[in-house]
C-alpha positions, 0 to 999 in steps of 0.5 A, spaced: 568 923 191 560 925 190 556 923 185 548 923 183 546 916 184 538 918 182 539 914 176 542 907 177 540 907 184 539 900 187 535 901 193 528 900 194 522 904 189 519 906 196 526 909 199 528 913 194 521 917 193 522 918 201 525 924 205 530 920 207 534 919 199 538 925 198 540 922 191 547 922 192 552 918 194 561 918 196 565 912 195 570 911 201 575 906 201 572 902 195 566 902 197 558 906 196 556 910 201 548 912 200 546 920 202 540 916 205 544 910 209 544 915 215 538 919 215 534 912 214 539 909 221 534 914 225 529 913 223 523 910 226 524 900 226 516 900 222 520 906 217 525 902 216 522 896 215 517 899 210 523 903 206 527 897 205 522 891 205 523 887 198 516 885 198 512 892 197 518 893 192 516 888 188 509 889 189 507 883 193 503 886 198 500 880 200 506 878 204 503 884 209 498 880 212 504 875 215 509 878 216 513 879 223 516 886 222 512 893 225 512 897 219 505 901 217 503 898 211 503 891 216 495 887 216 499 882 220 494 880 226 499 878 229 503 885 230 497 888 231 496 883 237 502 885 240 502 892 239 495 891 243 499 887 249 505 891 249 500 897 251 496 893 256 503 892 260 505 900 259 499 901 262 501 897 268 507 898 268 506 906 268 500 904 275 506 899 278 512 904 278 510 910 283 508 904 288 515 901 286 519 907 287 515 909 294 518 902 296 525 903 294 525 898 289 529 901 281 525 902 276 530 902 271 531 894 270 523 894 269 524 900 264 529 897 260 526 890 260 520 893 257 524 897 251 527 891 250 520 886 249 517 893 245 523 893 240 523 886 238 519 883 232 514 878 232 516 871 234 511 864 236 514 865 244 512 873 244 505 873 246 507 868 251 512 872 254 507 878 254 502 874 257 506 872 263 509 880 263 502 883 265 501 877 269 507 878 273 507 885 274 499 885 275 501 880 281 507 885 283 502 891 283 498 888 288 503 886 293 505 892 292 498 895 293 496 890 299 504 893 302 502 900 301 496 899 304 498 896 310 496 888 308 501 883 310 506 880 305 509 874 305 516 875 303 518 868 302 512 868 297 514 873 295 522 870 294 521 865 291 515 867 285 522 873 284 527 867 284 523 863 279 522 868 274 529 870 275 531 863 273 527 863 267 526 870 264 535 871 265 539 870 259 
């Protein structure tokens, strides 16, 4: 059964003002199933965040300077911060990739790893794992270059460095 839920809705003052709200909602099996709950589930993380933050909802935007969620109304610095790293390892992971394909090695672990960091809110350990990525990749992209280039390699260096980053970074 639908019904208009414009009235009496419960969720957020910014949510319903979005594109999301279509002001209806079904009852199915004993339970409210909002028009905007599936539009909203494709939405953007930092759309999300921002269509049901309670916060904004109740005018306490002061909390926007320490939050830990993407969002566009964030003014954590924070955030902006990592967005700023994350770039910074797109960029070398863009430059590492050709290198790591013309040498054999599968760049969808890399790939995957790197949606993984980029999907995940603000945390104490996020800048550090970031630093030690670009580190990391930056240190990978010149083997690779000193490889392509006919440099010598030190493979079980290189192992070893491999093995201790498995180690810590493998959950």
């Amino acid at each position: 059964m639908s019904m208009s839920c414009k009235e009496t809705c419960k969720k957020m003052a910014q949510l319903k003002v979005s594109e999301h709200c279509s002001g209806t909602c079904n009852v199915k099996a004993g339970r409210l199933e909002f028009g905007c709950e599936e539009p909203l589930s494709k939405a953007t993380k930092a759309e999300q965040n921002f269509l049901t933050c309670s916060f904004w909802d109740m005018g306490i935007k002061e909390n926007c300077e320490v939050c830990p969620l993407d969002c566009k109304e964030n003014k954590n610095p924070a955030v902006s911060n990592l967005k700023s790293a994350l770039k910074n390892v797109a960029s070398v992971l863009e430059s590492i990739t050709p290198l790591m394909q013309m040498s054999g090695m599968d760049t969808q672990q890399l790939k995957k790893a790197y949606d993984t960091m980029a999907s995940q809110d603000v945390s104490a350990n996020m800048s550090k794992d970031i630093g030690d990525t670009i580190k990391i990749t930056n240190y990978a992209r010149e083997i690779l270059n000193s490889a392509m280039s006919g440099g010598s390699v030190n493979i079980a260096e290189f192992k070893k460095v491999k093995e201790l980053l498995e180690k810590k970074y493998r959950k």
